[in-house]
KEZAZA-825229 format. One record per residue (C-alpha): residue number from 1; residue in three letters; x negated, y negated, z negated. Coordinates in pm, whole numbers, padded with zeros to 5 digits. Each point is the difference from the previous one (the first is absolute). Last residue first. Example, Ala and Ser with C-alpha at 12.3 -4.5 7.8 and 13.67 -1.06 7.14 Angstrom:
<sites>
<site i="2" aa="SER" c1="-01367" c2="00106" c3="-00714"/>
<site i="1" aa="ALA" c1="00137" c2="00344" c3="-00066"/>
</sites>
This chain:
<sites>
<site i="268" aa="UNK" c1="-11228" c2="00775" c3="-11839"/>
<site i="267" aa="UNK" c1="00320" c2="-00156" c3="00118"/>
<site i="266" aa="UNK" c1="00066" c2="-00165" c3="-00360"/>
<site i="265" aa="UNK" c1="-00337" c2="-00174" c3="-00024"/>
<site i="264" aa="UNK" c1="00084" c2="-00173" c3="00298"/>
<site i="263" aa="UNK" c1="00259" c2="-00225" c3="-00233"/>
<site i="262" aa="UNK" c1="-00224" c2="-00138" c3="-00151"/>
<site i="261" aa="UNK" c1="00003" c2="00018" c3="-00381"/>
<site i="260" aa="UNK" c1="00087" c2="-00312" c3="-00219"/>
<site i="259" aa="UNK" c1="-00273" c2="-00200" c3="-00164"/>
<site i="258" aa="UNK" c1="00017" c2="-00073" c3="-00354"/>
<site i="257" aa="UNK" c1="-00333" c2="00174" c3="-00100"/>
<site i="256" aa="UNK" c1="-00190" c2="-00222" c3="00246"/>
<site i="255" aa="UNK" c1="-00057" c2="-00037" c3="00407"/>
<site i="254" aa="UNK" c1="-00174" c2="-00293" c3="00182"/>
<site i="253" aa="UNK" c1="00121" c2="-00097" c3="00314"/>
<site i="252" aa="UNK" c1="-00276" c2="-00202" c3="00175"/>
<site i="251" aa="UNK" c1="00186" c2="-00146" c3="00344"/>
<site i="250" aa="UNK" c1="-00190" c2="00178" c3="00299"/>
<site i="249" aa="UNK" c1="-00300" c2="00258" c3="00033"/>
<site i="248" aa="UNK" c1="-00140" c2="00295" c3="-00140"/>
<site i="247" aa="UNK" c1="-00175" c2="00222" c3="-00129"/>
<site i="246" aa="UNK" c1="00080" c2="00333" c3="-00148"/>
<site i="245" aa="UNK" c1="-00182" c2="00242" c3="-00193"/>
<site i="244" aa="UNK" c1="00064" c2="00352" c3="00018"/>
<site i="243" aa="UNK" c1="-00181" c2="00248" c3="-00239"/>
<site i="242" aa="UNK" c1="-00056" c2="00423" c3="00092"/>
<site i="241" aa="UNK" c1="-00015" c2="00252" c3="-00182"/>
<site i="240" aa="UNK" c1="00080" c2="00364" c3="00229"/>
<site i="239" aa="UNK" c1="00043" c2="00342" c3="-00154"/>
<site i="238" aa="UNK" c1="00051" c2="00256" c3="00211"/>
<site i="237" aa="UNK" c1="-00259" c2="00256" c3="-00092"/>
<site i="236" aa="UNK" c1="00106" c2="-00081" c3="-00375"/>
<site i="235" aa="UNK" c1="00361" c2="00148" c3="00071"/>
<site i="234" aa="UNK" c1="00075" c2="00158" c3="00337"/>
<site i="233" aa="UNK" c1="-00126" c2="00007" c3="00372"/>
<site i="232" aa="UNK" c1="00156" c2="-00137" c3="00327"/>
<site i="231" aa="UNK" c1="-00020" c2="-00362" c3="-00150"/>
<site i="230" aa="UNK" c1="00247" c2="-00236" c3="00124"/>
<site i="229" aa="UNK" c1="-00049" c2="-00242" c3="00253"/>
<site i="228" aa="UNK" c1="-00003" c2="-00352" c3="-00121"/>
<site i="227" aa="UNK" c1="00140" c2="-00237" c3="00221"/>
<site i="226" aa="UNK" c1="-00057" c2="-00309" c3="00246"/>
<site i="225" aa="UNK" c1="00162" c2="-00238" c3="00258"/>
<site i="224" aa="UNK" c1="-00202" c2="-00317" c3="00007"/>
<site i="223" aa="UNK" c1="00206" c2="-00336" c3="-00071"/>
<site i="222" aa="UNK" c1="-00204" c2="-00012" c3="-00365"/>
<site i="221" aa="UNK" c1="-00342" c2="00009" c3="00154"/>
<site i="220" aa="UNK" c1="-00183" c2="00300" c3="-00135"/>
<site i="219" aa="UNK" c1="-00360" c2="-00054" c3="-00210"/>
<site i="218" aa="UNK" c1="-00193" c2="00339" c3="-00122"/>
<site i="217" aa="UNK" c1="-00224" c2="00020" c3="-00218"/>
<site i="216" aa="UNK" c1="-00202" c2="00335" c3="-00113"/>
<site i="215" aa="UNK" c1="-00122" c2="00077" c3="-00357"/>
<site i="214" aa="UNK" c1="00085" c2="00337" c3="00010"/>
<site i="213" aa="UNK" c1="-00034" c2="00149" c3="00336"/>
<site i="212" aa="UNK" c1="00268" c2="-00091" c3="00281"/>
<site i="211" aa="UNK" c1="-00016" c2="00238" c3="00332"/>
<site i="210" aa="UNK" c1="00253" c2="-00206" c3="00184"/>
<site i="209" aa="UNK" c1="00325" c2="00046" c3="00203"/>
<site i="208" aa="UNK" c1="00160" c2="-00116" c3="00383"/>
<site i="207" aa="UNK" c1="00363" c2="-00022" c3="00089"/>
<site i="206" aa="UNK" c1="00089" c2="00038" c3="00351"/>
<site i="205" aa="UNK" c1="00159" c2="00309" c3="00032"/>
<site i="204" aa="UNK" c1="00243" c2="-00067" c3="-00339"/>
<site i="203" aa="UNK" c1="00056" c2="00204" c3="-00263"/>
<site i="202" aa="UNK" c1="00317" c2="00014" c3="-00161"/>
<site i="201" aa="UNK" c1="00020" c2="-00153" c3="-00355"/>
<site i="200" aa="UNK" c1="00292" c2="-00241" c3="00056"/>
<site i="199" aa="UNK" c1="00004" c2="-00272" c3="-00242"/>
<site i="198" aa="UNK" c1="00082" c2="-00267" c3="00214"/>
<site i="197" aa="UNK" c1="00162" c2="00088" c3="00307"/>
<site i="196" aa="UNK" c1="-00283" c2="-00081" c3="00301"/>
<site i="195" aa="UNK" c1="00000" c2="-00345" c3="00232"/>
<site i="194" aa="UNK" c1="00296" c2="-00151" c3="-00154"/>
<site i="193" aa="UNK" c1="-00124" c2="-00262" c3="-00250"/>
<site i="192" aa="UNK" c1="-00364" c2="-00030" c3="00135"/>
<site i="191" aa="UNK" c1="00105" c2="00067" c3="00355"/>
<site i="190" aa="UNK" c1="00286" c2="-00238" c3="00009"/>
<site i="189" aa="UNK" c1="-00276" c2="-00293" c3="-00165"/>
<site i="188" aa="UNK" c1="-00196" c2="00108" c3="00321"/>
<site i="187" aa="UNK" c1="-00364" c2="00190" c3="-00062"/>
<site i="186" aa="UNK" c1="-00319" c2="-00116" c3="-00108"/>
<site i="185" aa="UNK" c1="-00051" c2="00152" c3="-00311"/>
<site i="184" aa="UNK" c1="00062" c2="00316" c3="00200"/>
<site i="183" aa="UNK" c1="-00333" c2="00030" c3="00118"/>
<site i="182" aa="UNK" c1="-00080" c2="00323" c3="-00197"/>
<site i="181" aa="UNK" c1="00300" c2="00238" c3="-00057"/>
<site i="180" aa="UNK" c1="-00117" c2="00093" c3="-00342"/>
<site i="179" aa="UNK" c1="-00078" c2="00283" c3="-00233"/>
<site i="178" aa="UNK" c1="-00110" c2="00006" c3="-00388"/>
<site i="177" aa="UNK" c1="-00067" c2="00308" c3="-00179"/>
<site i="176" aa="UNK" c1="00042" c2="00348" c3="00093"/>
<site i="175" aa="UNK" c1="-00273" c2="00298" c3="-00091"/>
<site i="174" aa="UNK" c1="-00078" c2="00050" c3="00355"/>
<site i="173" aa="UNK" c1="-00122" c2="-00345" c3="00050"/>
<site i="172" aa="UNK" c1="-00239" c2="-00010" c3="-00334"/>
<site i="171" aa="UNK" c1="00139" c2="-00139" c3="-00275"/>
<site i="170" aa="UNK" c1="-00284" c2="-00075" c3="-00246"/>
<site i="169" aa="UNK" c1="00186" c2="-00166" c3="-00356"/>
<site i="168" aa="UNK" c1="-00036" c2="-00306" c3="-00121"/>
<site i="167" aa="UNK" c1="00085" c2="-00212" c3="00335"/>
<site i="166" aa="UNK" c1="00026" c2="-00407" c3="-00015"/>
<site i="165" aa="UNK" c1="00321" c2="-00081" c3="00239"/>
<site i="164" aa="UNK" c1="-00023" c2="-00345" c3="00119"/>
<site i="163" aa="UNK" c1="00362" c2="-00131" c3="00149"/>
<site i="162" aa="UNK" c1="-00004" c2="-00302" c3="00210"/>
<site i="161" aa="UNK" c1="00250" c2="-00260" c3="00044"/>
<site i="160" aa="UNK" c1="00168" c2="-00173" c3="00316"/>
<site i="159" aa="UNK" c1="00335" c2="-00174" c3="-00111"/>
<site i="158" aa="UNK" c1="00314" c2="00123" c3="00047"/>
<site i="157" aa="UNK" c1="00277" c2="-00266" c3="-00052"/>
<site i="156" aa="UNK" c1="00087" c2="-00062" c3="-00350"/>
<site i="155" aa="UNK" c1="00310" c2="00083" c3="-00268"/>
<site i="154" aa="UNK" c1="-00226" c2="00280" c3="-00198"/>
<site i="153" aa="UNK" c1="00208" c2="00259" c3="00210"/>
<site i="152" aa="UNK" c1="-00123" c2="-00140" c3="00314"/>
<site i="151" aa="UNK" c1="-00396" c2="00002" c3="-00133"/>
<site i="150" aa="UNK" c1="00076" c2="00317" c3="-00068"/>
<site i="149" aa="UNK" c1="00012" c2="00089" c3="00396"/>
<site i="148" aa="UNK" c1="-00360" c2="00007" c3="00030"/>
<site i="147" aa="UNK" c1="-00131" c2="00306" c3="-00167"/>
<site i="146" aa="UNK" c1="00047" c2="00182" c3="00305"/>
<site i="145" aa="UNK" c1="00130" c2="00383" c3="-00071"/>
<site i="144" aa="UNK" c1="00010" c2="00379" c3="00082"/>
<site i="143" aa="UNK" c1="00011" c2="00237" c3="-00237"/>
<site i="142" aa="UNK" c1="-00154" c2="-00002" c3="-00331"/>
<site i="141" aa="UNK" c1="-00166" c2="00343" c3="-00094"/>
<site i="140" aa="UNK" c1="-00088" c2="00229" c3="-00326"/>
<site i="139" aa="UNK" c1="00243" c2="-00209" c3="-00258"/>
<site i="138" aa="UNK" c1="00330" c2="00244" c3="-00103"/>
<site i="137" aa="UNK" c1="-00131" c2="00264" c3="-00136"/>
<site i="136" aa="UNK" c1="00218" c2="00336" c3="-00076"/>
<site i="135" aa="UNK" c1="-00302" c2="00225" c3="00073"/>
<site i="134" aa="UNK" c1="-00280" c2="-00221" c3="00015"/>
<site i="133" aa="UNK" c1="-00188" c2="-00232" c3="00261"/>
<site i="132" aa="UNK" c1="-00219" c2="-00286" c3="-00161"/>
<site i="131" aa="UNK" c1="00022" c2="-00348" c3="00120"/>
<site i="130" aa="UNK" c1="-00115" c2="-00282" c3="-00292"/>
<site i="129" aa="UNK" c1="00058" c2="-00389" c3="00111"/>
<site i="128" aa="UNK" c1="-00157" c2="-00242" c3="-00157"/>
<site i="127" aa="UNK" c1="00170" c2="-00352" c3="00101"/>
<site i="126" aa="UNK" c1="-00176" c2="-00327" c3="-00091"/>
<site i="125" aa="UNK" c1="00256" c2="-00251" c3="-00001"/>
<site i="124" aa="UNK" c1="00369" c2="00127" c3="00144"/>
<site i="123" aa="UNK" c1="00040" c2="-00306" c3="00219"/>
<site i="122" aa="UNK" c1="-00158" c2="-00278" c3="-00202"/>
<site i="121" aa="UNK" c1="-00180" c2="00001" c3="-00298"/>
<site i="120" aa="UNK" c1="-00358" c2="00095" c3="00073"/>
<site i="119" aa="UNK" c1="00066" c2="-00125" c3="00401"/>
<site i="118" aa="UNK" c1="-00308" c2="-00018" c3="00135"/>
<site i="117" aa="UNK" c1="-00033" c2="-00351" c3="00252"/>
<site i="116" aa="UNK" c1="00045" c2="-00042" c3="00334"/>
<site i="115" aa="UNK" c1="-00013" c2="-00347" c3="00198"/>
<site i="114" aa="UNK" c1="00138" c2="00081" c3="00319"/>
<site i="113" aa="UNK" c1="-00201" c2="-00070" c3="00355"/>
<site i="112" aa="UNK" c1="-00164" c2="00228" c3="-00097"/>
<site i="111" aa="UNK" c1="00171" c2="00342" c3="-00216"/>
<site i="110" aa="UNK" c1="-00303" c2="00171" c3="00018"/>
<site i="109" aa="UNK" c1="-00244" c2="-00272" c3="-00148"/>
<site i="108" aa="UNK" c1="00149" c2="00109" c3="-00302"/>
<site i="107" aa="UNK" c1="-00210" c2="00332" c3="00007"/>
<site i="106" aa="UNK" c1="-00266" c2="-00188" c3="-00143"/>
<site i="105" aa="UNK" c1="00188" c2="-00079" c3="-00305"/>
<site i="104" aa="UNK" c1="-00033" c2="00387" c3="-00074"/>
<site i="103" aa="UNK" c1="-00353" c2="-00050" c3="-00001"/>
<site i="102" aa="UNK" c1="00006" c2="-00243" c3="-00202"/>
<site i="101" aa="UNK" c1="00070" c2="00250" c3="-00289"/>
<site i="100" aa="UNK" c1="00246" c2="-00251" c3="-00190"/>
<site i="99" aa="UNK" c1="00279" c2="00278" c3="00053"/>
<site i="98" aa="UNK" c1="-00225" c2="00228" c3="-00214"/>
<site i="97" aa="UNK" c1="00004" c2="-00184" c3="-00299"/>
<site i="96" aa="UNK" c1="00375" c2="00020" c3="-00022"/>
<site i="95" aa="UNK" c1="-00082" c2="00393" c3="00008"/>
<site i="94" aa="UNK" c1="-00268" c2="-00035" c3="-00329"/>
<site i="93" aa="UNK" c1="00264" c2="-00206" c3="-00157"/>
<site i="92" aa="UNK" c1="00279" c2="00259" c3="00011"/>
<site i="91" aa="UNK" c1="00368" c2="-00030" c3="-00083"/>
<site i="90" aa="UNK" c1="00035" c2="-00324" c3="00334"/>
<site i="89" aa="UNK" c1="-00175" c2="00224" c3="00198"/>
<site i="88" aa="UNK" c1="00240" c2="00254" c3="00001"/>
<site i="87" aa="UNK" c1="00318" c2="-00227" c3="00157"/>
<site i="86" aa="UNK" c1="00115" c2="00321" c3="00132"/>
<site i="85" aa="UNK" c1="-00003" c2="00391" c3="-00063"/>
<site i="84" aa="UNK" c1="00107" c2="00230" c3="00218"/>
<site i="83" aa="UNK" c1="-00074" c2="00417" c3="-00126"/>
<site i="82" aa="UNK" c1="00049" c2="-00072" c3="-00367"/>
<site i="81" aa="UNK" c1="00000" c2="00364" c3="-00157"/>
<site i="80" aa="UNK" c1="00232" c2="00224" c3="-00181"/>
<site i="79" aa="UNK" c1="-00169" c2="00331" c3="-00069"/>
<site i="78" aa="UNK" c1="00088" c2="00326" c3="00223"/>
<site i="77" aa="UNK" c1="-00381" c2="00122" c3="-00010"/>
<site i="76" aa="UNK" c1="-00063" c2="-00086" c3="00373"/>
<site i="75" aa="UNK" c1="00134" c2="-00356" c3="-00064"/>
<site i="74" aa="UNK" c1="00348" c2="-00137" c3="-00043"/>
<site i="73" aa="UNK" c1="00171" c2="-00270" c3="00143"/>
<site i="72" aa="UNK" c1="00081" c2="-00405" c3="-00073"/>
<site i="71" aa="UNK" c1="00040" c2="-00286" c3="00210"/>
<site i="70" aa="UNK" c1="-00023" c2="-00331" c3="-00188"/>
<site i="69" aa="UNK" c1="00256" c2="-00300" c3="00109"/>
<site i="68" aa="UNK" c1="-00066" c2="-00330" c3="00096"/>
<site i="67" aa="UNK" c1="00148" c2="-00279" c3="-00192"/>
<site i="66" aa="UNK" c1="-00316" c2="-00117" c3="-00188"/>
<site i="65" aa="UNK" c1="-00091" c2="00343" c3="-00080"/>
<site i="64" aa="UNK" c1="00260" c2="00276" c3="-00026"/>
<site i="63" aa="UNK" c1="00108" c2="00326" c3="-00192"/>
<site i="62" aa="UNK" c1="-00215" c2="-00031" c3="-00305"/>
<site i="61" aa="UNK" c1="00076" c2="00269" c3="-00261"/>
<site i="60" aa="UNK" c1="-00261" c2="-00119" c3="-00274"/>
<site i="59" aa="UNK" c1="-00212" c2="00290" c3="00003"/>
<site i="58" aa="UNK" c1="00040" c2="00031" c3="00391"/>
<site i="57" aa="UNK" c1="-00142" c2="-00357" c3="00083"/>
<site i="56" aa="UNK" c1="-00281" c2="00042" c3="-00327"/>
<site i="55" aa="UNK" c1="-00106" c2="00361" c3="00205"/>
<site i="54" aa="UNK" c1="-00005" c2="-00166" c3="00320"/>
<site i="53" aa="UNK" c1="-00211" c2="-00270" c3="-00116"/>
<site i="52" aa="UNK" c1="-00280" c2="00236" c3="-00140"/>
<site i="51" aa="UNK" c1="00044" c2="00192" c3="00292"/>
<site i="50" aa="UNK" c1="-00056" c2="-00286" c3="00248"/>
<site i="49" aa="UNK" c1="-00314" c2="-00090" c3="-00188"/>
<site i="48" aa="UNK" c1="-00137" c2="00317" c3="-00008"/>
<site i="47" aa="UNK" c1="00078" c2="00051" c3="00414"/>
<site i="46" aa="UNK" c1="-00160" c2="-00364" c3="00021"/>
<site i="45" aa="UNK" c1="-00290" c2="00074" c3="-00218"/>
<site i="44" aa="UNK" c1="-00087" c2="00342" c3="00239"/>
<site i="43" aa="UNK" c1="-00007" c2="-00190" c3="00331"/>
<site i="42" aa="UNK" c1="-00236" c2="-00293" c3="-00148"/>
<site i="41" aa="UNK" c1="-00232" c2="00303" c3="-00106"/>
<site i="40" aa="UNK" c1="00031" c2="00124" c3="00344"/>
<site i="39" aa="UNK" c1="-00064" c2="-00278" c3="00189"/>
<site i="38" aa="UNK" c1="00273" c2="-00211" c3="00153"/>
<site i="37" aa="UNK" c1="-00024" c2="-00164" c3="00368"/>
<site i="36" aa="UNK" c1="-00158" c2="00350" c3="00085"/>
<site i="35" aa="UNK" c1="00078" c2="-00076" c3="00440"/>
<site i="34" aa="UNK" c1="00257" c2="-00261" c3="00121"/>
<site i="33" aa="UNK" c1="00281" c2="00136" c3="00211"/>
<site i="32" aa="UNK" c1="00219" c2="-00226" c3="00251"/>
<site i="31" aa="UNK" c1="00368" c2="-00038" c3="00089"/>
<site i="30" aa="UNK" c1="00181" c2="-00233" c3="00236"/>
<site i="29" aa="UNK" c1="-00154" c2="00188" c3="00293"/>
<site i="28" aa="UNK" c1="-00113" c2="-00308" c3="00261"/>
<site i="27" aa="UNK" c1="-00047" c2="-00258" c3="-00288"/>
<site i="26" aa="UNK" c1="-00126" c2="00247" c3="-00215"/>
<site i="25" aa="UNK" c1="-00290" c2="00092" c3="00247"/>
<site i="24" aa="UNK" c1="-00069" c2="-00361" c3="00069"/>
<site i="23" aa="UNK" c1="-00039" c2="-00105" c3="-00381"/>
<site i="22" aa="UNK" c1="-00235" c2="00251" c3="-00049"/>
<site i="21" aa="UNK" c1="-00225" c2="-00041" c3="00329"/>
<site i="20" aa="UNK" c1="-00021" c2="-00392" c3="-00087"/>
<site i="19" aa="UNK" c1="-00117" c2="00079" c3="-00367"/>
<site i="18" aa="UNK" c1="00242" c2="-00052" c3="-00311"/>
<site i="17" aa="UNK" c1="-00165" c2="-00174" c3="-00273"/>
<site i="16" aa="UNK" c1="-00096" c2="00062" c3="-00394"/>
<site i="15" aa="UNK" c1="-00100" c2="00393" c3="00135"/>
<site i="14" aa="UNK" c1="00256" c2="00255" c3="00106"/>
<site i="13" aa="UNK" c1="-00220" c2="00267" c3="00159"/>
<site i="12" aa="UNK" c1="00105" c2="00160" c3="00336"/>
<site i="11" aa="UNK" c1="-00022" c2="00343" c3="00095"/>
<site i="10" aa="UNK" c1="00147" c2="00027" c3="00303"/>
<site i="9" aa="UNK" c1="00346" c2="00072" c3="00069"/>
<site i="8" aa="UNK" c1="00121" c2="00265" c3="00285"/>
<site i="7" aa="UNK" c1="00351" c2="00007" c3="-00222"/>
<site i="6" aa="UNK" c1="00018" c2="00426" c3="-00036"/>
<site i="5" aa="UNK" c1="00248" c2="00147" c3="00288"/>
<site i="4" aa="UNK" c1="00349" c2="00209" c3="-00072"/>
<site i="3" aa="UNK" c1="-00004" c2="00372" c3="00085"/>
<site i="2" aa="UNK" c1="00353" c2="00058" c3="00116"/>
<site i="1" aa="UNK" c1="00255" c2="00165" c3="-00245"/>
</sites>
C-alpha cells in the first residue's frame, strides 16, 4: 500500500467567527481541523453520557430512532455494544446544550450564500459513532462515500450541507481515522454520483489523513469524497469516538417516532 500524505492543516481555533484564512482553506479543500474544541472533562461527560444512554437503548431492545436504524457490534470483551447511534442529543440535555455552543453556529457561515442551520432532528440527528476492530466485528472502517446523495432518497435535490465530526478519542494518522480526497466538494454532479463506488475501502493515491487528538473538530463538506480507514491494531488501541453533526440547508424536514427508514440505510 502507498504511504498516503497527512492534510498540511494549521492549527486553527474555532472561535464565535470564522477568520478569512479559515474560511479560504475550506473553501479550496472542503475539509478543515479545529484544534481542543472539547476539553477533557467535557470529553469524559459525553463518553458517560453516551453509556448511560446506550445502556437504557439496549435494556429496552431499541432497534431504531426516529426511522433510522442503530448499528450494533461487540467490543474487545465480546459484549453487545451500540457502535452508530443517532438522534443522541435529543436523550441527553447536557449534548442538546452543546449544539447552542456558538461556536458551532460560526461554522454556518460555511455554507454562504445558503442559510445553514444544525440539524438536531433532521438527517440522522447527532450521530456517535464507536469504531473498534475485533475478531468477528463488523464496524472498524466505512468505505468510500459523499453524504450528499440522501437528500435524493429523502425526495429532494442535493443540497450543500456540512458534516462536523467532534473527536473523543486521539487517532493519530497511522492508527486510521478519517481520510478525504480534498477539493472534491467541487466536483461535477457525474463525479459526485459516479466518481468512486461507494463503499469501497481501497485506498486511494490522492487521499490525504489527520493526526486528530481528543477534543479535535473537524468540518467536511457533504459532496467531498471521504472514509474511515480501519485501524491496523486491535481492541482498545483501536478504538475511535467520534460525534457527527450535520447542518444544513433546504426545506426543514423534521423527523419523529413515526418516520419510515431511508432507504440508504439499506446499502450501508
Amino acid at each position: 500500500m502507498s504511504v498516503m500524505p497527512i492534510l498540511n492543516c494549521p492549527d486553527f481555533t474555532l472561535g464565535n467567527e470564522l477568520t478569512r484564512e479559515q474560511v479560504e482553506f475550506f473553501d479550496e479543500n472542503g475539509v478543515i481541523l479545529f484544534r481542543n474544541f472539547l476539553e477533557k472533562e467535557a470529553i469524559s461527560h459525553f463518553l458517560r453520557e453516551a453509556e448511560r444512554v446506550e445502556k437504557e437503548w439496549l435494556a429496552e431492545g431499541r432497534t431504531k430512532v426516529n426511522g433510522t436504524t442503530l448499528k450494533f457490534g461487540i467490543d474487545e470483551h465480546g459484549h453487545k455494544i451500540i457502535q452508530r447511534f443517532c438522534f443522541l442529543s435529543l436523550f441527553s440535555l447536557s449534548l442538546h446544550e452543546l449544539l447552542q455552543d456558538p461556536r458551532l453556529r460560526a461554522l454556518l457561515a460555511l455554507l454562504y450564500p445558503y442559510e445553514g442551520r444544525i440539524g438536531e432532528n433532521e438527517k440522522d440527528g447527532l450521530v456517535f459513532n464507536h469504531y473498534i476492530r475485533v475478531p468477528n466485528g463488523t464496524f472498524s472502517r466505512m468505505g468510500w462515500h459523499t453524504d450528499s446523495p440522501r437528500d435524493l432518497f429523502l425526495g429532494q435535490r442535493i443540497m450543500p450541507m456540512l458534516n462536523v465530526g467532534i473527536h473523543l478519542d486521539d487517532c493519530p494518522y497511522d492508527n486510521g481515522g478519517l481520510r478525504v480526497l480534498t477539493g472534491t466538494h467541487k466536483q461535477s454532479m457525474f463525479k459526485l454520483m459516479f466518481g468512486k463506488r461507494y463503499y469501497n475501502n481501497n485506498s486511494d493515491p490522492a487521499e490525504a489523513g489527520f493526526n486528530i487528538k481528543a477534543g479535535d473538530l473537524t468540518v467536511h463538506d457533504g459532496r467531498t469524497w471521504h472514509r474511515v480507514q480501519q485501524s491496523p491494531n486491535f481492541g482498545e488501541k483501536s478504538r475511535r469516538r467520534v460525534m457527527y453533526i450535520p447542518i444544513i440547508t433546504g426545506k426543514y424536514m423534521p423527523k419523529h417516532a413515526r418516520s419510515r427508514t431511508a432507504l440508504y440505510h439499506y446499502f450501508r
